[in-house]
N, C-alpha and C positions, 0 to 999 in steps of 0.2 A: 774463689771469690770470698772474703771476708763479708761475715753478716754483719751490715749496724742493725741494731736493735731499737734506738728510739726514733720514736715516730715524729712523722711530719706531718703541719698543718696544710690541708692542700684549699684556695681558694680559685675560683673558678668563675669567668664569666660566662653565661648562659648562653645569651641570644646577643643578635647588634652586631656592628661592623668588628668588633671586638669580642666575637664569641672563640670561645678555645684560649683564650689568655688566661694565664694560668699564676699566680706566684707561693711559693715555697714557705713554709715558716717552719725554723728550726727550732726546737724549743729552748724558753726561756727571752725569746724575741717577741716585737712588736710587729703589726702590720698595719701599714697605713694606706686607707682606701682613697683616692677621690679623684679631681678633676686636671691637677698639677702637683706640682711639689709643693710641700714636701711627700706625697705621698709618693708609697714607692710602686703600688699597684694604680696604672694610671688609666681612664677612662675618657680622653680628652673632647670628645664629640657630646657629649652631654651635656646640657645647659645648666640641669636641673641639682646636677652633680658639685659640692662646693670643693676646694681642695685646702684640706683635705675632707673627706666625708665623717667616716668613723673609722673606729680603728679593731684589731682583733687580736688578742694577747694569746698567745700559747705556752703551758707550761709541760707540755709533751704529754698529759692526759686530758686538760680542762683548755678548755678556750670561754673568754671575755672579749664582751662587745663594749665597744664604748661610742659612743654619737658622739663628734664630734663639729658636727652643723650647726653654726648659727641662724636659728629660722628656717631650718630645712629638716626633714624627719628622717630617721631612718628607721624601713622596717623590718621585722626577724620574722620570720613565716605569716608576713600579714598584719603584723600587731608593733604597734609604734614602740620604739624604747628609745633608752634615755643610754642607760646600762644594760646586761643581761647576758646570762650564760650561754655558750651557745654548740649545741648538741651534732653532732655526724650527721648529714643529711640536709642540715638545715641549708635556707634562702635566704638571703638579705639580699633586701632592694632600697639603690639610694637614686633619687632621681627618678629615670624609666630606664635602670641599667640592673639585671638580676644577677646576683651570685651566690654560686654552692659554694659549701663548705662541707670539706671531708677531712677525715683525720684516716691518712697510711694503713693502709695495712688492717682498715677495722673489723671485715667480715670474714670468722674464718673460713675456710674450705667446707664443702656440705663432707660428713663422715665417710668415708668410699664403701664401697657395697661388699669388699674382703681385701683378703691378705694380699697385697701384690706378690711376686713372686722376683726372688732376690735377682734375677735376669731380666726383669721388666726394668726395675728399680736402677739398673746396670746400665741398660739401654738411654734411659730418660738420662743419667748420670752424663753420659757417652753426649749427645743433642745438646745437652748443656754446655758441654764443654768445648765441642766445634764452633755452634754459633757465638756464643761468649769471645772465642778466640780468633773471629774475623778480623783480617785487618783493618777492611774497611768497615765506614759504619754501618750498622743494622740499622734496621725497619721491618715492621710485621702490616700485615695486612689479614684485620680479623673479622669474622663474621659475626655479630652480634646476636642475628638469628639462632644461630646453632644451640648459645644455650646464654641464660642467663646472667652466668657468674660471669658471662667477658666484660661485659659491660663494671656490674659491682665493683671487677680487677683496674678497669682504665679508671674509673672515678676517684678509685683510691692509691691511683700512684701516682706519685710526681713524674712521671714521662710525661712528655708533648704527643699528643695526639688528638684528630677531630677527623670528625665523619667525613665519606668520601662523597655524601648528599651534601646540597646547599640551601640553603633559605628554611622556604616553609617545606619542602621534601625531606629537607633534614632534620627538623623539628618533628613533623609527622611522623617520620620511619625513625627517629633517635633509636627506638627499642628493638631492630633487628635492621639497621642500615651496617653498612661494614667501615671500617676504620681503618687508619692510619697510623702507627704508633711508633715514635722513635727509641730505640731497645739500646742506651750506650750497657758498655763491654758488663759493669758492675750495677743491673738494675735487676732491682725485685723484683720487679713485673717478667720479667725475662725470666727469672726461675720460676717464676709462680704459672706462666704460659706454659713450660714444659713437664712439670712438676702436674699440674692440675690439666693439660687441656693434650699431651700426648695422644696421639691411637682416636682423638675426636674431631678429627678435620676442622680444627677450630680456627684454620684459615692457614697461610703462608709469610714466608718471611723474604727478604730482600735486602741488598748492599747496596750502597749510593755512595758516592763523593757529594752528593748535591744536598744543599739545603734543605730543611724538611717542608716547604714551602712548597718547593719545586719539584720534589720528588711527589706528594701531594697532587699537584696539576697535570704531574705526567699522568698517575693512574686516574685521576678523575675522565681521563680522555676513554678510558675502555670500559666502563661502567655500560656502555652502551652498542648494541653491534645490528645491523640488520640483516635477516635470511633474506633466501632466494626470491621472496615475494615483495622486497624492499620494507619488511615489518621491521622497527625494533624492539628489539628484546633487551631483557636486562643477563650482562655475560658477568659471570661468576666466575672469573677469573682466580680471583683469591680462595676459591674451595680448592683444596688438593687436588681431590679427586679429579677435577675440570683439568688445572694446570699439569696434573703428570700424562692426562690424556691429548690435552691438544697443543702444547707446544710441541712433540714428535711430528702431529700429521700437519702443523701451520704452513701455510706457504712462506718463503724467505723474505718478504715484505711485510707480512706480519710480526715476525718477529722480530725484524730491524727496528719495529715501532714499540715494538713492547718492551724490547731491551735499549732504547735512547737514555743513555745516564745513568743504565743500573748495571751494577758489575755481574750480579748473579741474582736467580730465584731460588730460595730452597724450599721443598715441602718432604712433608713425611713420607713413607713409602707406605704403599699398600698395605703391607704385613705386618707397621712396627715397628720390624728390626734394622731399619735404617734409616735414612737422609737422600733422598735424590737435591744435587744439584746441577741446576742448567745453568746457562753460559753459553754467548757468540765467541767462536775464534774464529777470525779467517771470515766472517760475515756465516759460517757454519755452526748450526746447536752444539751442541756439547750437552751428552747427559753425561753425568757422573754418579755411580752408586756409593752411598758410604754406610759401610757396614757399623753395625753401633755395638753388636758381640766384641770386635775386635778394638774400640776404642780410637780416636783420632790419631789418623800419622803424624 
């Protein structure tokens, strides 16, 4: 996969019927925010919202805000402007509608604790280059619990992804709820997932033909299971370690549920040095080992 190198403006709506909307800015482009056209980033349930609102100029290092409201404010972390620079991290709220702004790629990786070993390196190399090379399309499913930097990782890519909580549980648990993330063939975040989160159960990956919508609704159905006492718990499907242990022992009804509309699950193996992938054929599992010393057939 060929690296691009310049970064992208990532803008984000927070909360609302419209949360997880997401649009791109490439540099040297405009961005228009508001309620219709012409804006291209559109919020249409908002009363409060003009179209367009203001707008957000990216030159692939520096982002500009500009108001664009007649008689309407818009504000940048709380503070009314007119104009104004506007920093990684930042809020702009127009109306009762809030959105982040991030710029690609901005946090590097924490320092690693040593030297990988040129077979680690080899391995991660190997992961890379199987899931990248799926026919169909990828999706991960991450645990934001696990560690910090997953989150950082989803804010700052242009991927489509949102929590697999809804409303005020998703707002509540944002900082260790688990996610959804669509991984195409040539994306950052895909290398920077294997590169940075290998060997840390930082959650599994999955194939769909289906919209990311819908692939979405499927797993939100399993977020939740109840024992023998008719309790529910919350099932952690998406930790490896869960998914390499209970889809072996699942009853065939289970798993006709879990695999509805997805071609395959993959997770790391136990030790590292490979790839399990499952798969129904025949209404039968399918585990598959893929060694990652040996590199993709």
């Amino acid at each position: 996969m060929a690296a691009n190198t310049e970064k992208r403006l990532i803008v984000e709506v927070r909360w609302g019927s419209h949360a997880g909307r997401k649009a791109v800015v490439e540099p040297g482009r405009v961005l228009r925010v508001g309620r219709a056209e012409p804006a291209e980033l559109v919020v249409a349930d908002d009363s409060g919202v003009s179209a367009p609102h203001f707008e957000l100029a990216w030159d692939g290092a520096t982002c500009r805000l500009k108001n664009l409201a007649s008689g309407a404010d818009t504000l940048l972390d709380g503070q009314r402007v007119d104009e104004a620079e506007v920093f990684h991290g930042a809020w702009v709220r127009a109306g009762q509608t809030d959105f982040s702004v991030y710029f690609e790629c901005n946090t590097p990786p924490p320092p690693p604790a040593g030297p990988e070993s040129a077979e680690r390196l080899e391995r991660k190399a190997c992961a890379l280059e199987v899931l990248s090379g799926l026919t169909e399309p990828l999706f991960a499913v991450l645990d934001a619990a696990r560690d910090e930097r997953i989150l950082v990782l989803l804010r700052e890519s242009v991927e489509e992804y949102r929590s697999l909580y809804e409303g005020a549980q998703g707002e509540a648990m944002a900082e260790i709820a688990p996610y959804v993330v669509h991984l195409p063939r040539d994306s950052r975040l895909l290398r920077s997932l294997v590169q940075e989160g290998w060997g840390k159960n930082w959650g599994i990956f999955l194939s769909s033909q289906r919209p990311f919508k819908d692939v979405r609704r499927h797993l939100r159905k399993f977020l939740m299971v109840k024992d023998s006492a008719n309790r529910e718990l919350y099932f952690r499907f998406y930790d490896p370690r869960v998914l390499r242990v209970f889809l072996p022992t699942s009853w065939p009804e289970q798993n006709q549920a879990l695999f509805e509309g997805i071609g395959a699950y993959w997770a790391e193996g136990d030790d590292g040095k490979s790839l399990l992938r499952f798969a129904l054929e025949a209404r039968a599992l399918h585990r598959e080992l893929v060694p990652l010393d040996e590199g993709p057939a």
